[in-house]
Structure formats: C-alpha cells, structure tokens
N, CA and C atoms as an extended XYZ file, in Angstrom:
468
Properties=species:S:1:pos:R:3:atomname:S:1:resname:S:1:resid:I:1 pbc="F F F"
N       -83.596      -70.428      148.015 N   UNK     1
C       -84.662      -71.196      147.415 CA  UNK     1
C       -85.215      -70.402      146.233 C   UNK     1
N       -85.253      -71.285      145.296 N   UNK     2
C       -85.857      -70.540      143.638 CA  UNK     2
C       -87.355      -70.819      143.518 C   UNK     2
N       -88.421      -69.999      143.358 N   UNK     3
C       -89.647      -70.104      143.276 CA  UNK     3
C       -89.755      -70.211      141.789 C   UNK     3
N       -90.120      -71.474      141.264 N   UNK     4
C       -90.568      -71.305      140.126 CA  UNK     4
C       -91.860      -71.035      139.724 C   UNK     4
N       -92.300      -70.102      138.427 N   UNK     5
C       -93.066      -69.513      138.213 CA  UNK     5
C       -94.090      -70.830      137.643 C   UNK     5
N       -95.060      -70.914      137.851 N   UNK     6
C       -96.205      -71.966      136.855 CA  UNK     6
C       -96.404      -71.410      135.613 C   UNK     6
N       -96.186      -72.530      134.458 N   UNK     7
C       -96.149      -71.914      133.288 CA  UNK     7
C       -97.485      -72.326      132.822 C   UNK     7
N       -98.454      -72.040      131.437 N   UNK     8
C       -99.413      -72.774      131.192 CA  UNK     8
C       -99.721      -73.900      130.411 C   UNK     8
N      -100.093      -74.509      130.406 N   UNK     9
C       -99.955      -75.897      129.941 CA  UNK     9
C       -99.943      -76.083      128.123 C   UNK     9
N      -100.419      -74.401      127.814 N   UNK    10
C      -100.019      -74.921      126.121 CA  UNK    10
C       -98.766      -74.563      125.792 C   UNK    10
N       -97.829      -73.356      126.808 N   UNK    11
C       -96.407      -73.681      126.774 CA  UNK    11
C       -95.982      -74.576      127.045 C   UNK    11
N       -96.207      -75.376      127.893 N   UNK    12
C       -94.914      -76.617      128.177 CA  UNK    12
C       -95.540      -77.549      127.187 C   UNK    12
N       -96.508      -77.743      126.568 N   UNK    13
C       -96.901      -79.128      125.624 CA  UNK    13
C       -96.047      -78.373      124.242 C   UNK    13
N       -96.001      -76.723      123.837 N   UNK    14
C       -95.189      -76.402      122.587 CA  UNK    14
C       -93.938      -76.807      123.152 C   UNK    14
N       -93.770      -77.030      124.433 N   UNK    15
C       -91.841      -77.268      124.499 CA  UNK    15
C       -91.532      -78.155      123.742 C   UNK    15
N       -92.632      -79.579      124.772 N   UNK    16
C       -92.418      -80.721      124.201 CA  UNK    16
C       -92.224      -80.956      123.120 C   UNK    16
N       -93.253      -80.107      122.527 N   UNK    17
C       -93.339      -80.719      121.186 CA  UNK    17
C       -92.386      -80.114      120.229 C   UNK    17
N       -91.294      -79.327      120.630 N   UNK    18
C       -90.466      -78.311      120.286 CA  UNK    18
C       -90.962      -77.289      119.384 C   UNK    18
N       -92.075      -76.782      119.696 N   UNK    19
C       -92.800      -75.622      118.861 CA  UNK    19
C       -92.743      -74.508      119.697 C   UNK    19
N       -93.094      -73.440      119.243 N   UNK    20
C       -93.041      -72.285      119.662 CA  UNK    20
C       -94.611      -71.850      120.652 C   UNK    20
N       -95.179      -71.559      121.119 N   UNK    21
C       -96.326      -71.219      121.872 CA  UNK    21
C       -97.620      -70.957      120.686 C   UNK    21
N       -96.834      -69.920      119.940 N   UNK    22
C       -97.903      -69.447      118.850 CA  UNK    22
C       -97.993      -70.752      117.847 C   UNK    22
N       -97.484      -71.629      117.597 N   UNK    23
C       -97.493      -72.703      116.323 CA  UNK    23
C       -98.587      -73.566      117.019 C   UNK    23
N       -98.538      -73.662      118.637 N   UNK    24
C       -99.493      -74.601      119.099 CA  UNK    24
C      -100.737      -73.794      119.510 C   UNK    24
N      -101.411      -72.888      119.237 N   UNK    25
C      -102.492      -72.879      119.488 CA  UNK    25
C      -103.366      -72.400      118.499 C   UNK    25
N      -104.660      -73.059      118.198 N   UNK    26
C      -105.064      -73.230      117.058 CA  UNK    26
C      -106.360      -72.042      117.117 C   UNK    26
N      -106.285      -71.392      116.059 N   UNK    27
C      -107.640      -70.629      116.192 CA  UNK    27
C      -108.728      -70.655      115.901 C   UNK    27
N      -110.070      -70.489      116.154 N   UNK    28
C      -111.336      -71.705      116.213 CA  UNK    28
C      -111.890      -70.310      115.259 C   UNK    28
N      -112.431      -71.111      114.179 N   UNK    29
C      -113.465      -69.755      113.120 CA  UNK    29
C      -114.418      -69.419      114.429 C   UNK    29
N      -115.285      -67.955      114.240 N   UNK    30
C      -116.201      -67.642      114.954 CA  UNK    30
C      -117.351      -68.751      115.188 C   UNK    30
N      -117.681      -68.952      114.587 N   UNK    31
C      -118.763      -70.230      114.825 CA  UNK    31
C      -118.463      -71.175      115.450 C   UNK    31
N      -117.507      -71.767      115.477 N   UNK    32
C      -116.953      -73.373      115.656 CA  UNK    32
C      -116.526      -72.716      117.597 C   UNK    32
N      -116.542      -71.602      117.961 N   UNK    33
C      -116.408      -71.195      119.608 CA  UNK    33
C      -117.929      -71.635      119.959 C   UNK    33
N      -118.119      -71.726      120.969 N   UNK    34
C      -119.578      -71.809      122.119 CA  UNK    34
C      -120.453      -70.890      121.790 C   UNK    34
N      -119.779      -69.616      122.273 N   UNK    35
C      -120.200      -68.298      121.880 CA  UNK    35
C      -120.272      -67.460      120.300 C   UNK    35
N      -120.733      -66.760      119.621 N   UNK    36
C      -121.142      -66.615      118.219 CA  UNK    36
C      -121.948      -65.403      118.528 C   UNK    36
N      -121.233      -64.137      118.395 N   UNK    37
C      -121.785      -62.757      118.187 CA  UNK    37
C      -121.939      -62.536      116.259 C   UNK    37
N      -122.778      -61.756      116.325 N   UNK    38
C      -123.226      -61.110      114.898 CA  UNK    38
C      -123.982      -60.176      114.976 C   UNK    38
N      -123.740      -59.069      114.397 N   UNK    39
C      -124.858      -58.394      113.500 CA  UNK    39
C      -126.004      -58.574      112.614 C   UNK    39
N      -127.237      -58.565      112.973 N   UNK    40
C      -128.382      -58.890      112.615 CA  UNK    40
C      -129.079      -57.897      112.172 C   UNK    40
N      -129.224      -57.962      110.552 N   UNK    41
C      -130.049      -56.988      109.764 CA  UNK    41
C      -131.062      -57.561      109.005 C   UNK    41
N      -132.025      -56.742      109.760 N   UNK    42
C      -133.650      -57.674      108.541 CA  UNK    42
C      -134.475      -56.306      108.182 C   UNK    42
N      -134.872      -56.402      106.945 N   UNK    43
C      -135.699      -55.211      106.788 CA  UNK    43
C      -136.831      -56.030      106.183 C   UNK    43
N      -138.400      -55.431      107.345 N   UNK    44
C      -139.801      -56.484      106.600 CA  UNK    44
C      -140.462      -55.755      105.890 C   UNK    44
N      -141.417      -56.252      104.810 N   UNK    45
C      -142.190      -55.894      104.649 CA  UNK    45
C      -142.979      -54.462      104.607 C   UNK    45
N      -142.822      -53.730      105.951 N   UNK    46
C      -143.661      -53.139      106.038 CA  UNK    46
C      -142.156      -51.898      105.328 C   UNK    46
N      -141.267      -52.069      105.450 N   UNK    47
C      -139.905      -51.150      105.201 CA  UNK    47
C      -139.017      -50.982      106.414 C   UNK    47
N      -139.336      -51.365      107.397 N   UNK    48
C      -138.564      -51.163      108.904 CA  UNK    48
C      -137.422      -51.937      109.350 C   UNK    48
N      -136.227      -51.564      109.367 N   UNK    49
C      -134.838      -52.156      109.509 CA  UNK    49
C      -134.999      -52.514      111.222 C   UNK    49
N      -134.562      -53.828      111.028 N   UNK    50
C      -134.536      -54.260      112.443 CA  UNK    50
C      -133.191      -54.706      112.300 C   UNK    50
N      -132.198      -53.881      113.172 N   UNK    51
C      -130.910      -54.788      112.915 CA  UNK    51
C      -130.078      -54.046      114.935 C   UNK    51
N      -128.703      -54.941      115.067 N   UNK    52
C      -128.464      -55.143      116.612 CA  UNK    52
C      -127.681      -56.176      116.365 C   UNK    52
N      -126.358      -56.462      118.043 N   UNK    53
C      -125.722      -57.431      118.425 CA  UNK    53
C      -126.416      -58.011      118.855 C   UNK    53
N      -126.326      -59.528      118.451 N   UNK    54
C      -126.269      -60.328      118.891 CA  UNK    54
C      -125.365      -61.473      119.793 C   UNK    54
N      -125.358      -62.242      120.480 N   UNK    55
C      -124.462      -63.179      121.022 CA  UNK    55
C      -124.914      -64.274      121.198 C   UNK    55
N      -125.144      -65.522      120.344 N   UNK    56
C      -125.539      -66.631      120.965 CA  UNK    56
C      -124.835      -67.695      121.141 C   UNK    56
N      -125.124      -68.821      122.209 N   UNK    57
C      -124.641      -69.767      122.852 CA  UNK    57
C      -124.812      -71.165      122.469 C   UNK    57
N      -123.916      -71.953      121.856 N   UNK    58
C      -124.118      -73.047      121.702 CA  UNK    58
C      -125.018      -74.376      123.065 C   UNK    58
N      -125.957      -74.463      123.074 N   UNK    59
C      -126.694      -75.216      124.210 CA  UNK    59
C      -126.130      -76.100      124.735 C   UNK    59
N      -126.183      -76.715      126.129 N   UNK    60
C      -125.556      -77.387      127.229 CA  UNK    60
C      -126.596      -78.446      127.056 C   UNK    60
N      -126.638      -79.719      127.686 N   UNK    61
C      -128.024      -80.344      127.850 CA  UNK    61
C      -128.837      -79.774      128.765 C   UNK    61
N      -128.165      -79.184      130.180 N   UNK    62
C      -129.460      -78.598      130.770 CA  UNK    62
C      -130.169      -77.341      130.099 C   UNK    62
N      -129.375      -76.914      129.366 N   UNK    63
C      -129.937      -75.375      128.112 CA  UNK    63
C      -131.023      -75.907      127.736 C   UNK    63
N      -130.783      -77.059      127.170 N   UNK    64
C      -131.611      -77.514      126.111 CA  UNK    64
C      -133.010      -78.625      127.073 C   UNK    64
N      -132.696      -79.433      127.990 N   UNK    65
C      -133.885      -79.045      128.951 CA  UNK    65
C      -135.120      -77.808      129.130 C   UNK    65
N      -133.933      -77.001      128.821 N   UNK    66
C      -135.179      -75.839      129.344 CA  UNK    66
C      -135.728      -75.107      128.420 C   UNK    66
N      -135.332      -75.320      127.079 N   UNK    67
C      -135.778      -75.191      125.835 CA  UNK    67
C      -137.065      -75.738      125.749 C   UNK    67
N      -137.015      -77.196      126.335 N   UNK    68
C      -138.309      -78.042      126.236 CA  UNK    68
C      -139.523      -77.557      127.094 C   UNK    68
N      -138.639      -76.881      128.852 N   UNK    69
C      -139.678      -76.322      129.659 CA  UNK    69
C      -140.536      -75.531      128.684 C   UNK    69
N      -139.550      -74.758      127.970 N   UNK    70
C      -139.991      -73.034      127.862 CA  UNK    70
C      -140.853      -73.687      126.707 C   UNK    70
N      -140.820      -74.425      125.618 N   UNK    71
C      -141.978      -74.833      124.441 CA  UNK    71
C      -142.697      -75.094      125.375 C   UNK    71
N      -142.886      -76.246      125.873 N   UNK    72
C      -144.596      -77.116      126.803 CA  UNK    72
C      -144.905      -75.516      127.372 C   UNK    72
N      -144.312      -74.960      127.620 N   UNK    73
C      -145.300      -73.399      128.397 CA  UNK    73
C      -146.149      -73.065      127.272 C   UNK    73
N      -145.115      -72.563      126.589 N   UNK    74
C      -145.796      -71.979      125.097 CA  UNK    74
C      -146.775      -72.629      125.133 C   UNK    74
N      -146.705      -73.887      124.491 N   UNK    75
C      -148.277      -74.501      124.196 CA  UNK    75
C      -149.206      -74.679      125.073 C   UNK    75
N      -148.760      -74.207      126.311 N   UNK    76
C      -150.044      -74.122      127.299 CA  UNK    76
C      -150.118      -75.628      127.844 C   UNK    76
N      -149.203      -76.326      127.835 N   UNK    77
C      -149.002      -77.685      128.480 CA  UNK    77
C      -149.806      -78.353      127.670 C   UNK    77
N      -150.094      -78.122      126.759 N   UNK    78
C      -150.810      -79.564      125.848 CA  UNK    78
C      -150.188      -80.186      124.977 C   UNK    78
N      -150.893      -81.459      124.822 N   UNK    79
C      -150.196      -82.520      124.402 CA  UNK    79
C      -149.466      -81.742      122.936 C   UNK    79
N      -147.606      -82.215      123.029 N   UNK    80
C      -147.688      -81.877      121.460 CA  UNK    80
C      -148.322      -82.324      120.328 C   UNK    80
N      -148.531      -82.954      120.508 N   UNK    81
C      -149.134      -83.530      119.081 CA  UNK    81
C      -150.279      -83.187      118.717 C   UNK    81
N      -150.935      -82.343      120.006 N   UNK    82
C      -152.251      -81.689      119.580 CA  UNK    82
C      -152.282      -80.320      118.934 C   UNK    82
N      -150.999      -79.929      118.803 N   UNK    83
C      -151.088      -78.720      117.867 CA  UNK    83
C      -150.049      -78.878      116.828 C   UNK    83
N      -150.874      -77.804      115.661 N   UNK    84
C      -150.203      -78.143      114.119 CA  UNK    84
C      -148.505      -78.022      114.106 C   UNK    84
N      -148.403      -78.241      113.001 N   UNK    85
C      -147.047      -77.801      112.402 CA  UNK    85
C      -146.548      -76.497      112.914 C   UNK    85
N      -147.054      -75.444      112.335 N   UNK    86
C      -146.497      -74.457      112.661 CA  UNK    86
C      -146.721      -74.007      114.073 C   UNK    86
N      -147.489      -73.945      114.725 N   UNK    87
C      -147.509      -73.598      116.137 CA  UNK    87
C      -146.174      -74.062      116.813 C   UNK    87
N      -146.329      -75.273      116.673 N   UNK    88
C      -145.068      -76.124      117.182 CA  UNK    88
C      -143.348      -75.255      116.643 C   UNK    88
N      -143.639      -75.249      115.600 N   UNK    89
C      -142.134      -74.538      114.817 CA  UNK    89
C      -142.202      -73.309      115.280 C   UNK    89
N      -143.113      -72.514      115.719 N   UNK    90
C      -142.892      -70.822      116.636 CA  UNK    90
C      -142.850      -71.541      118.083 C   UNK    90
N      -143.185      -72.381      118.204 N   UNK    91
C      -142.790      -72.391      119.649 CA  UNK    91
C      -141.342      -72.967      119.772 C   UNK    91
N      -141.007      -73.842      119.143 N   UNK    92
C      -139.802      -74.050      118.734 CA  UNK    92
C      -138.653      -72.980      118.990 C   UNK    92
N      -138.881      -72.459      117.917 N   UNK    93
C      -138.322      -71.098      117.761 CA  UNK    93
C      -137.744      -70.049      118.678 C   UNK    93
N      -139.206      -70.216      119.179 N   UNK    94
C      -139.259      -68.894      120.364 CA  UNK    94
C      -137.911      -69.246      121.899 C   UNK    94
N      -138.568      -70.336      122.078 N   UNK    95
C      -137.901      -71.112      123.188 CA  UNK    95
C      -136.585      -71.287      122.970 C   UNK    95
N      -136.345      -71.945      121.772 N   UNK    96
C      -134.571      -72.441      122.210 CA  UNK    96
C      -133.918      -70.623      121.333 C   UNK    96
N      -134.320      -70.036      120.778 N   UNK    97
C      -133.724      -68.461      120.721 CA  UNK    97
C      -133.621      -67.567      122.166 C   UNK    97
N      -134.980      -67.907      122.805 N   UNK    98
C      -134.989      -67.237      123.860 CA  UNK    98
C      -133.907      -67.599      125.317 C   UNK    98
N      -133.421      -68.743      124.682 N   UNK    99
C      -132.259      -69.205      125.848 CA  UNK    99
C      -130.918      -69.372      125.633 C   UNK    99
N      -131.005      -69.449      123.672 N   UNK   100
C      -129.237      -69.733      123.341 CA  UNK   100
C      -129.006      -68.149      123.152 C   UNK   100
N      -129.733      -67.199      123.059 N   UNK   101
C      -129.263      -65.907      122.482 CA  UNK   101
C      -129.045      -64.861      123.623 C   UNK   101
N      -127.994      -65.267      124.400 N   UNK   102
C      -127.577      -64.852      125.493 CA  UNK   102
C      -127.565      -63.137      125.667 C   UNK   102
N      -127.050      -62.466      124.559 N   UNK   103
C      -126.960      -61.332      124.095 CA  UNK   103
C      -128.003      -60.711      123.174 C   UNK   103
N      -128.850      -59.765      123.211 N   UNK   104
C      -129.609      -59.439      122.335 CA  UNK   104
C      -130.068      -57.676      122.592 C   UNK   104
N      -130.062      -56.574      121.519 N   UNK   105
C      -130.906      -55.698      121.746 CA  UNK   105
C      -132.168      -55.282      122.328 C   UNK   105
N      -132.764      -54.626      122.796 N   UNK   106
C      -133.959      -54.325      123.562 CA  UNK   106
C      -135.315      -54.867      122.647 C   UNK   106
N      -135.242      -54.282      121.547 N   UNK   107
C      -136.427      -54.528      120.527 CA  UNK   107
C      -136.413      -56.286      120.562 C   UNK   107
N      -135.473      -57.322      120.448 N   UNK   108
C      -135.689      -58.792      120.475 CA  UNK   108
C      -135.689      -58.883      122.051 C   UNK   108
N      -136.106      -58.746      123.445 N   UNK   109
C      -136.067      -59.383      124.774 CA  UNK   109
C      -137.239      -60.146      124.769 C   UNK   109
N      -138.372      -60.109      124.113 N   UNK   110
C      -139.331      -61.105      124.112 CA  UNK   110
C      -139.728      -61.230      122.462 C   UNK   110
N      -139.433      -62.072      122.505 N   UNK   111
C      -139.492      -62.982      120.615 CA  UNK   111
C      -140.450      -63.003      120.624 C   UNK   111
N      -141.302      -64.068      121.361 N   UNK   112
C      -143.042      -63.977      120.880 CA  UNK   112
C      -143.487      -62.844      120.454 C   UNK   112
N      -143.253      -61.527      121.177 N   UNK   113
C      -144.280      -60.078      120.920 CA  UNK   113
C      -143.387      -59.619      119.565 C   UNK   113
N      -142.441      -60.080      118.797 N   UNK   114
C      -142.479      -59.609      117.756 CA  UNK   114
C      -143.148      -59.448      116.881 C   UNK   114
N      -143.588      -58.883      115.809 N   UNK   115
C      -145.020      -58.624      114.696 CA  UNK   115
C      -144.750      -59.449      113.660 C   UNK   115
N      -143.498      -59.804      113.300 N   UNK   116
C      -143.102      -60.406      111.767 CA  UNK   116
C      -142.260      -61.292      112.297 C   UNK   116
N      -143.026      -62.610      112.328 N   UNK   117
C      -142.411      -64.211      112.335 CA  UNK   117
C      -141.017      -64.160      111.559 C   UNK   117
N      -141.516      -63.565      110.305 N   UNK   118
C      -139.785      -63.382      109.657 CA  UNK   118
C      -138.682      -63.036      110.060 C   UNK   118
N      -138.591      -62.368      110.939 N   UNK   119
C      -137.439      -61.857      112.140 CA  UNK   119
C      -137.209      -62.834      112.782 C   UNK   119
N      -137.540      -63.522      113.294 N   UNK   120
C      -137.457      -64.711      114.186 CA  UNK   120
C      -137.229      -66.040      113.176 C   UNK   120
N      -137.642      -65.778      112.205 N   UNK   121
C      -137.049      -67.062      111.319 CA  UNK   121
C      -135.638      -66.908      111.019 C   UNK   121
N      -135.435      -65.548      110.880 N   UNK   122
C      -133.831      -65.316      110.460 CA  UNK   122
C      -132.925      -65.326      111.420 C   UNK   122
N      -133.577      -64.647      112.699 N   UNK   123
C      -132.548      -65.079      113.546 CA  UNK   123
C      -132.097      -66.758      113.871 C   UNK   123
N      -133.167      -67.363      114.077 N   UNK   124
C      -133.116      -68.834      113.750 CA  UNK   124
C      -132.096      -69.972      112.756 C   UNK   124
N      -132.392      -69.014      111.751 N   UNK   125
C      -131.431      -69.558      111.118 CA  UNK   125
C      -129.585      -69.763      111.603 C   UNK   125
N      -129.666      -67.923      111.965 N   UNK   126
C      -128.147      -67.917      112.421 CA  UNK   126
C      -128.224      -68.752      113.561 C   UNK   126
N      -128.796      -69.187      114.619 N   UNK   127
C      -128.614      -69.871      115.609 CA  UNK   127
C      -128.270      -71.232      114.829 C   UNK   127
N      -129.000      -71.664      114.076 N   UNK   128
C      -128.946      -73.012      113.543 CA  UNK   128
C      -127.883      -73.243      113.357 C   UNK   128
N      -127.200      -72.502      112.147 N   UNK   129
C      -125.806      -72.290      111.325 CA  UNK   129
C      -124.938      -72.239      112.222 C   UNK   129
N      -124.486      -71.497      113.745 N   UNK   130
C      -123.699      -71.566      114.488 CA  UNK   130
C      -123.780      -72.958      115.209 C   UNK   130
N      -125.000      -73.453      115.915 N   UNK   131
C      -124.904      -74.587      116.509 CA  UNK   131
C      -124.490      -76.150      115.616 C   UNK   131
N      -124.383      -75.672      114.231 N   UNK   132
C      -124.167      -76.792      113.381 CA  UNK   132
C      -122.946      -76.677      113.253 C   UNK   132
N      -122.305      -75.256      112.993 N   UNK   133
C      -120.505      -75.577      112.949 CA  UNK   133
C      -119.975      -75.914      113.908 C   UNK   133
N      -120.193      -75.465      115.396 N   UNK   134
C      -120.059      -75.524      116.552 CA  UNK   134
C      -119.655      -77.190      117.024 C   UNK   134
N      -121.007      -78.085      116.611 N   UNK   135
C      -120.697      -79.467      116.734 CA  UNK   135
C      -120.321      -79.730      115.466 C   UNK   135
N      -119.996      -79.349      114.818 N   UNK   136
C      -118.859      -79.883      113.398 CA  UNK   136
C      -120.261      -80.412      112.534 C   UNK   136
N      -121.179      -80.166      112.218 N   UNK   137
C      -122.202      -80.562      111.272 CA  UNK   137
C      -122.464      -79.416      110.457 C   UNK   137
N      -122.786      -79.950      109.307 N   UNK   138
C      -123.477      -79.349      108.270 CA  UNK   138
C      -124.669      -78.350      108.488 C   UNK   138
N      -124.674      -77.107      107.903 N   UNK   139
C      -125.728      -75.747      108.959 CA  UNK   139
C      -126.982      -76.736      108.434 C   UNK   139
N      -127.284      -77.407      107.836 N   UNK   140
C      -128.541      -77.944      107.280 CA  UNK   140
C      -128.683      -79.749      107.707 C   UNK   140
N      -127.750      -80.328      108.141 N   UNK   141
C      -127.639      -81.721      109.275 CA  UNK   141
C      -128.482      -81.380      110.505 C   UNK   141
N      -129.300      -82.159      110.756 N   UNK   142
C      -129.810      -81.984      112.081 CA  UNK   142
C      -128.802      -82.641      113.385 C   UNK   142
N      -129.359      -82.281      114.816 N   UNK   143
C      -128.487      -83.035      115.272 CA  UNK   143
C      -129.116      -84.537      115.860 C   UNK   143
N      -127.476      -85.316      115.481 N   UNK   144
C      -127.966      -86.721      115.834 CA  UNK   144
C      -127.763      -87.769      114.650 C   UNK   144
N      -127.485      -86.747      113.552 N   UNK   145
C      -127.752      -87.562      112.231 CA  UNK   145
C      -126.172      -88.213      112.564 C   UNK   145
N      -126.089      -88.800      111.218 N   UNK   146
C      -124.789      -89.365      111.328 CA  UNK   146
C      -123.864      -88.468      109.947 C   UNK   146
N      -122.776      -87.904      110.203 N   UNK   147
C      -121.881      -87.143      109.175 CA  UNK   147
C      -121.448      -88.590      108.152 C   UNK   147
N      -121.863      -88.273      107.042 N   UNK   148
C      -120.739      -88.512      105.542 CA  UNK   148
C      -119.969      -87.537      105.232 C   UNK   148
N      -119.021      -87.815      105.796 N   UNK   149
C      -117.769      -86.671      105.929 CA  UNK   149
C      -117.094      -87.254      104.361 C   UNK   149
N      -116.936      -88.054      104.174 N   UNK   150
C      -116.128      -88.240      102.671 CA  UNK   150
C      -117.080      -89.468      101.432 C   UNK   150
N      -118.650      -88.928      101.913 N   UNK   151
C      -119.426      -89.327      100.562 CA  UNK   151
C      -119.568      -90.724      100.308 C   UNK   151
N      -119.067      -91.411      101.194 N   UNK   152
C      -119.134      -92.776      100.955 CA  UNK   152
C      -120.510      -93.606      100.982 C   UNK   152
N      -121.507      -92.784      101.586 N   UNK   153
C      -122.606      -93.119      101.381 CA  UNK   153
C      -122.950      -94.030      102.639 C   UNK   153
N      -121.899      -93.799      103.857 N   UNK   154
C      -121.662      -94.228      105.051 CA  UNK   154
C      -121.324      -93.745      106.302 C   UNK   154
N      -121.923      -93.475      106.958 N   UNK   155
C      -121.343      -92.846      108.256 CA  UNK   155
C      -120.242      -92.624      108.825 C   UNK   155
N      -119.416      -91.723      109.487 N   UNK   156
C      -118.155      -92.429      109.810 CA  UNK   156
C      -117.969      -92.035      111.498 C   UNK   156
C-alpha cells in the first residue's frame, strides 16, 4: 500500500493550471496583508525623537465594535453629539489605534497619556493608509464610499 503524501492546494491548482508553484502565488505589497509593521519616526516640537516598531491590524467587525466600546468610555458615556469636534477625533483616534496597533513600543502602550496629539495624529495616519490599501481604497476614501476606479464619474 502507497501512502500518498497531501499536497497543498496552491500546488495542485499550479498543476492544473500547468504553472509552476512559484508563477501561482501572488505577492501582496506590505499594506494590502491584514498585518502592516513599520517604523515610526516623529520628532515634536519640543526636539524629542519618538520613533519604534510598529505592527498594525487591519480591523475585524468585532475589532471595530470595540473601537466604539473603547470611544463611548473615552467620552465618559455621553451622548456623542454632546462633545465638540475635536474631542470626538482624539477619542477617535485613541480607541481604534489602541486596538488595530497590535504591536507597539513601551513609550506608545497608552495613547491618551501621550503629551503631543501630533504623535498620535501620525500614527493615525499610517493606520489609515494601511487600512485603505488593505480594503483596496484610496489612503484618503473613507470606508463605505463607493470606488471610481476608472473616473467615470460612477461607481463601479
């Protein structure tokens, strides 16, 4: 009796397809993976280099559930709409960084107690920029919008 070995399924689909193993598997830019490590360098104001790995996580819906827990804390359970603009955008902030940024140096483990909002805006950003390539949108598309992928002035 011959035990055959289990092969993995992107070899036998290159059989099929008479390709080689390496022709069929495609390699995803860093961003466009779940996961999205970087190096993070900010120097504020005062002259002080804040820089460290990072690793953040493209959000799940229950991630992003708890994004919402972790803001309503922030604001102390009050109504949103009862606080301004910006309160809302640091709490924002704080919350969905504090749950997609799986990986982080000691100096970022609590975002709020940072001194310079600007640190936290930049990291923000890179979260943004990854979660936008990630679902195939534009780093500056919100999500939900609809892509004009070829300008037509139409959704597709």
């Amino acid at each position: 009796m011959t035990i055959t070995a289990i092969r993995p399924a992107s070899e036998l689909a290159a059989e099929i397809q008479g390709k080689s193993a390496e022709e069929q598997t495609v390699e995803l830019a860093p961003k466009e993976r779940r996961e999205y490590s970087f190096n993070f360098e900010f120097k504020d104001d005062r002259g002080k280099t804040w820089k460290g790995p990072f690793t953040n996580q493209a959000l799940s819906p229950n991630q992003k559930l708890q994004v919402g827990v972790l803001k309503a804390a922030l604001l102390g359970r009050l109504p949103y709409e009862s606080m301004d603009a910006y309160t809302r955008e640091i709490a924002e902030r704080i919350a969905h960084a504090t749950v997609s940024l799986v990986k982080r140096p000691d100096w970022a483990r609590e975002l709020g107690d940072l001194m310079d909002e600007n640190i936290l805006h930049k990291l923000y950003e890179e979260v943004l920029s990854h979660e936008a390539m990630f679902h195939g949108r534009k780093p500056d598309q919100k999500e939900g919008e609809d892509s004009d992928s070829d300008g037509d002035g139409k959704p597709e």
